[in-house]
C-alpha positions in Angstrom: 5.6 36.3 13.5 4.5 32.8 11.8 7.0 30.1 11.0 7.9 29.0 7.9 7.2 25.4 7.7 9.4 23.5 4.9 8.3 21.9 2.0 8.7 18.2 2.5 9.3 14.5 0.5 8.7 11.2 2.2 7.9 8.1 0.6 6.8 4.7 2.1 7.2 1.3 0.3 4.3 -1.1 -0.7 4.3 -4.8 0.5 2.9 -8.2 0.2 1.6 -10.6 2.1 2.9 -13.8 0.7 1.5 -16.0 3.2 -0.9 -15.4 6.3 -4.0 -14.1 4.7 -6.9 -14.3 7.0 -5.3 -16.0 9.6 -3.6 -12.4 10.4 -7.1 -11.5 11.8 -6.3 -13.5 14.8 -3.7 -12.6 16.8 -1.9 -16.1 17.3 -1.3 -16.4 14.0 1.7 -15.0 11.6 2.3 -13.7 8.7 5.3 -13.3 6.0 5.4 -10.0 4.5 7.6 -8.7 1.6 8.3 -4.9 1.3 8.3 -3.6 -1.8 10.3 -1.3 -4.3 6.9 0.6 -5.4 6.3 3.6 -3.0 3.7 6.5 -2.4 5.1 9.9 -2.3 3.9 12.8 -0.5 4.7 16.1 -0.9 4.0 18.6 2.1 3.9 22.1 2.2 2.6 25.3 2.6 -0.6 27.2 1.1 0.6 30.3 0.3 -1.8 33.4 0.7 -2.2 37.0 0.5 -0.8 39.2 3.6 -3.1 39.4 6.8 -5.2 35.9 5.0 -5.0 32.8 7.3 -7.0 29.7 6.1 -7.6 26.4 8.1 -7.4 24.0 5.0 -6.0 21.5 4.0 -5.6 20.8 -0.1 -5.0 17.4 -1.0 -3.5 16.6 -4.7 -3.6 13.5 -6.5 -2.5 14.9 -10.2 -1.9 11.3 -11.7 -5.8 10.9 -11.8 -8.7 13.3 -12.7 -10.6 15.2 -10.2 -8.2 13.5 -7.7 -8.6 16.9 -5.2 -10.1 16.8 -1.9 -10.5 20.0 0.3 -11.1 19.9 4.5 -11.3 22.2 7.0 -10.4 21.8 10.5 -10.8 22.8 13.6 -10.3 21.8 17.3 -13.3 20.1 18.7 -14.9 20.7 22.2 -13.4 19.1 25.3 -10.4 17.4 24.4 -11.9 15.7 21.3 -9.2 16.5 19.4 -8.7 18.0 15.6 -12.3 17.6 13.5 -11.5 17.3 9.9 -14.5 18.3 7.4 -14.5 17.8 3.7 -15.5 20.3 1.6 -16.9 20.8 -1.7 -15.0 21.4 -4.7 -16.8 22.3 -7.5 -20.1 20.6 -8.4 -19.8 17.3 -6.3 -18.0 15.7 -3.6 -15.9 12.4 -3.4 -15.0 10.7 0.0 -11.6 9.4 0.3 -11.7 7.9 3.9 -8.3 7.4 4.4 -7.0 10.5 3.2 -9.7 12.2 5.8 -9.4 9.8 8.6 -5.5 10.1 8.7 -5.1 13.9 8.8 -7.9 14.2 11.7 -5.3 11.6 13.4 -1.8 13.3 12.7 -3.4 16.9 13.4 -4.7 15.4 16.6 -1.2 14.5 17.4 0.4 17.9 16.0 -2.0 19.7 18.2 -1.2 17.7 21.3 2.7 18.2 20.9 3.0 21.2 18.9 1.0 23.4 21.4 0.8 26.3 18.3 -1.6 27.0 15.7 -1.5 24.6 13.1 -1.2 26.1 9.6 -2.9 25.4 6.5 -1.2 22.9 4.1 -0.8 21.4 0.9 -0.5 17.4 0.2 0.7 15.9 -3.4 0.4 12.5 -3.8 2.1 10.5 -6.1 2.1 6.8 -6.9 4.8 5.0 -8.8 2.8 3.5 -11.9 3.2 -0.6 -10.7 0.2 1.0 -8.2 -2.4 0.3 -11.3 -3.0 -1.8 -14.1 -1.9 0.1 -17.3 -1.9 -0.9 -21.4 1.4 0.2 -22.5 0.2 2.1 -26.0 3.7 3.0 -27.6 7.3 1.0 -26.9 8.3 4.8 -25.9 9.4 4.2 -22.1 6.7 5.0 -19.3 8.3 7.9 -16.3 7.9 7.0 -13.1 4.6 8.9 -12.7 2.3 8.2 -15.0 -0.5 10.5 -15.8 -3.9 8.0 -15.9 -6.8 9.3 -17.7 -9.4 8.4 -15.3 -10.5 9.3 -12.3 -9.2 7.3 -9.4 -12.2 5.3 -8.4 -12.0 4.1 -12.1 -7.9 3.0 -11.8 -7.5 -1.1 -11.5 -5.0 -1.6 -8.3 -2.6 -3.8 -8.7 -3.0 -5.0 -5.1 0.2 -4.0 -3.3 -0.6 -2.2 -0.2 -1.6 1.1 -1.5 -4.1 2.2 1.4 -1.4 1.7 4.0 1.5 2.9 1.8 -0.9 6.1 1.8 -1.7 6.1 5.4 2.1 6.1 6.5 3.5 8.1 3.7 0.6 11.2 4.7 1.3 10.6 8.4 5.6 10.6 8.2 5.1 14.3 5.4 2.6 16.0 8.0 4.5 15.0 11.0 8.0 16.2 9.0 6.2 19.5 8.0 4.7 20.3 11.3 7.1 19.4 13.9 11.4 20.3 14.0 13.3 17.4 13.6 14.3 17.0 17.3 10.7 16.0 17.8 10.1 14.0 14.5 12.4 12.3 12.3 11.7 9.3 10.1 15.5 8.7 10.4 15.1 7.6 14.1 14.2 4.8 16.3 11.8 7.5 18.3 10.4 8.8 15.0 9.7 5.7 13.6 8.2 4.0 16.5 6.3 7.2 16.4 5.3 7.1 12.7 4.2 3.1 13.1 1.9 3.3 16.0 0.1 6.7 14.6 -0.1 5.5 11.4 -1.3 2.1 12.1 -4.3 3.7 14.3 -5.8 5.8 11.8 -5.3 2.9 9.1 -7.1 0.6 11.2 -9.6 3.5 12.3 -10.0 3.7 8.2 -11.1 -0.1 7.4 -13.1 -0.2 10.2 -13.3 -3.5 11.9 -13.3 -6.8 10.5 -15.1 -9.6 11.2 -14.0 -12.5 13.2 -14.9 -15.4 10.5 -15.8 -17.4 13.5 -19.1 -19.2 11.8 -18.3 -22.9 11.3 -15.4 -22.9 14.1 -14.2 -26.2 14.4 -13.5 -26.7 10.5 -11.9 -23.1 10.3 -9.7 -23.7 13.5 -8.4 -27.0 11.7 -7.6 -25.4 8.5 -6.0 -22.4 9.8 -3.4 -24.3 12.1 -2.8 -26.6 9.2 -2.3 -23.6 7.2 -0.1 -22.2 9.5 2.4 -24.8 9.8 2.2 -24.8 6.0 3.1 -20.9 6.0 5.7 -21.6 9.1 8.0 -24.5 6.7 7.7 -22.0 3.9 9.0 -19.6 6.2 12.0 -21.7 7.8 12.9 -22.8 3.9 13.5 -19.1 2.9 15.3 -18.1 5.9 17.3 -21.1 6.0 18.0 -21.0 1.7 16.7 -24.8 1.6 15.1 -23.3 -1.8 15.0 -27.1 -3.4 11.8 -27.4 -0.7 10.4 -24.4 -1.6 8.1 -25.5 -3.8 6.0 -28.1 -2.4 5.7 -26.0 0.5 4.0 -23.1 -1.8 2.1 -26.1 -3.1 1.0 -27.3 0.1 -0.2 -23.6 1.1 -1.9 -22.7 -2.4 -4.0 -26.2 -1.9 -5.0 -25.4 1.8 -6.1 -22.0 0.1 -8.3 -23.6 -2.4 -9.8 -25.5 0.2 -10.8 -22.7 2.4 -12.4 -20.9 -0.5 -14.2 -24.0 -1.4 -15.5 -24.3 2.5 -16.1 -20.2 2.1 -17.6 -20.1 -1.1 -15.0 -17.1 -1.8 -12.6 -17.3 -4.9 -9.4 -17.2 -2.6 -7.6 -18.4 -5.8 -9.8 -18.3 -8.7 -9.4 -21.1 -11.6 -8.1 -18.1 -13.8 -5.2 -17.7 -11.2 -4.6 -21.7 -10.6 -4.0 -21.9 -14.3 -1.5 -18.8 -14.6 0.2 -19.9 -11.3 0.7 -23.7 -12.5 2.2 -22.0 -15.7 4.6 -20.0 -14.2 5.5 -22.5 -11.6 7.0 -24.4 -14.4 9.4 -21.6 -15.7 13.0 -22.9 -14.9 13.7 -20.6 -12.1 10.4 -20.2 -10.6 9.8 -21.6 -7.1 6.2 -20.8 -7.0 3.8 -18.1 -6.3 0.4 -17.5 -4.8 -2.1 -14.9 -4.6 -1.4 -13.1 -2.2 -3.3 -11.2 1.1 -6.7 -11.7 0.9 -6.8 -13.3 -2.6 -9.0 -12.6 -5.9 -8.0 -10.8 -8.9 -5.0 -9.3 -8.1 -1.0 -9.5 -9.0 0.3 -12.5 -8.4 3.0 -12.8 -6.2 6.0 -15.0 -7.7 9.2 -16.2 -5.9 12.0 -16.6 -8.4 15.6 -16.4 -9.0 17.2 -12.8 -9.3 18.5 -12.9 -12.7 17.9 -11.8 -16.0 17.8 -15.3 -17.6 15.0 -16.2 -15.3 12.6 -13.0 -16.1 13.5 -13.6 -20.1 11.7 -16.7 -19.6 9.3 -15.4 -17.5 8.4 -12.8 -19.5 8.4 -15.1 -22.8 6.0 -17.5 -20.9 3.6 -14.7 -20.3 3.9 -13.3 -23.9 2.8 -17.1 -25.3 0.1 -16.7 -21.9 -1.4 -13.7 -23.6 -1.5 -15.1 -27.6 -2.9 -18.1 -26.0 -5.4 -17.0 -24.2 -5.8 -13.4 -24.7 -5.7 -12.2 -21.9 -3.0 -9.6 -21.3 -0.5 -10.9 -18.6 2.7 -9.0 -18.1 5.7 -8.8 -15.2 5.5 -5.8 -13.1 8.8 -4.2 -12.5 8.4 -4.0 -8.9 10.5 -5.9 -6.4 11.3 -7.3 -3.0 12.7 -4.3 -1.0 14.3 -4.0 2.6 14.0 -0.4 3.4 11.0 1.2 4.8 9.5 4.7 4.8 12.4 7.4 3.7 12.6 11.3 3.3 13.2 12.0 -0.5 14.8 15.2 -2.8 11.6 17.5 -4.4 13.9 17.3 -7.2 12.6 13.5 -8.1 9.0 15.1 -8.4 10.2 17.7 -10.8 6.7 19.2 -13.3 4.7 17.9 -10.4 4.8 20.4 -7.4 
């Protein structure tokens, strides 16, 4: 007689890295990471189907976008090789979402390995909350949690907060909870976490693909990355110790070796655009700094500031004048520092989505 596998709800936070982009891609250098209050949500559960019908499928939902569906079938490979995931084609064309794929050939691998049973078909809803993507607020009538974007997802502007690897973990901890009982998974746990992280992480990193080393022009990188370093370390002893009057020049002192490293690079680590908006709301009362964060560009900006209202009035009021000044639409994203990592969730919060 089959099992009935339950219907599951785990989300995993975003993050930023405020300081140690680039030099993470050695191993003797560190980074500082901030978690973050946006999370992906998954939804797991079963594909339900007539008596006596047994699929090997896996449907993949992203309803916040258009034609956000991906289809796969599966199947254990030859000689220990594990779980082969396919894609398959809906409709008239297909779309490639490599870390959706790559992460359920992982965590099926891994079912299969512990589980010893047939794995079931299963269903995966994905939903982002909306500080994920840029968005143009069209009416003052307040935006839910999920918005419902217009476009298809390779047409959504990311914010830059982690999403692949929010993705990754959030897929791998509502498989592993659907699959397997709780006394051999639970995100709750120091087994099921460490479990969750090192799975995870693999098919994340199997996802990117490898990065180069950056090793052209040694000496000159090797000098500015342990300057940098030490730059990223006092920030680092400042926060932790709450000397937050020092703050500042030590963001300084990191944004300038930045610059300087795209200048040697001839990448826009922290485009002019950015210098400007980051010198402008450097000078908010309040505001200790921020930089771009990770691997720089376009993205958010990440800004360390006091945790008060008075301090995100003016903000918010500096960006407003920002915007009429420049016109280019700059607004605060309501997303924030946050301690607590990947967590199982009610179905009720997804209510008109499953």
């Amino acid at each position: 007689m089959a099992t009935t596998r339950p219907t599951v709800a785990v989300s995993a936070p975003g993050k930023v890295l405020l300081t140690g982009g680039y030099l993470v891609l050695d191993r003797q250098h560190t980074g500082l990471v901030c978690g973050l209050s946006a999370r992906i949500n998954v939804v797991a559960g079963e594909i339900t189907t007539g008596q006596g019908v047994q699929l090997s499928e896996m449907v993949v939902d992203s309803p916040q976008f258009v034609d956000a569906q991906w289809r796969y079938g599966y199947h254990l490979a030859a000689e220990g090789g594990g779980i082969e995931v396919t894609q398959l084609q809906v409709g008239s064309k297909i779309s490639r979402n490599v870390f959706v794929e790559t992460t359920l050939s992982y965590v099926l691998t891994y079912v299969n390995h512990v589980w010893h049973q047939a794995i079931g078909s299963a269903r995966l809803i994905i939903l982002a909350d909306n500080d994920y993507y840029s968005q143009t607020p069209t009416s003052t009538t307040p935006t839910p949690r999920f918005a419902r974007f217009a476009v298809p997802l390779p047409s959504a502007h990311k914010t830059g907060l982690g999403s692949s690897a929010a993705l990754v973990t959030a897929i791998t901890a509502a498989l592993l909870s659907h699959y397997l009982a709780e006394e051999r998974f639970s995100v709750s746990t120091v087994e099921g976490r460490a479990t969750l992280h090192n799975l995870a992480q693999a098919a994340h990193c199997a996802a990117q693909g490898k990065v180069g080393s950056g090793e052209e022009d040694g000496e000159t990188c090797r000098e500015l990355w342990q300057k940098l370093q030490m730059a990223n370390d006092r920030l680092a002893a400042h926060l932790r110790e709450a000397t937050l009057e020092d703050v500042p020049s030590a963001i300084d002192a990191i944004r300038s070796l930045l610059r300087e490293m795209g200048r040697l690079s001839n990448v826009p680590i922290e485009p002019a655009s950015q210098t400007e908006l980051l010198d402008a709301v450097s000078a908010v009362p309040g505001v200790y700094g921020g930089v771009v964060p990770g691997a720089g560009g376009y993205d958010a900006l990440a800004v360390l500031a006091r945790d008060d209202g008075d301090t995100r009035d003016r903000l918010e009021a500096r960006l407003r004048l920002w915007t009429e000044e420049r016109g280019t639409r700059v607004r605060v994203l309501s997303v924030g520092c946050e301690d607590e990592g990947v967590r199982a969730e009610d179905l009720d919060v997804y209510g008109g989505w499953l």
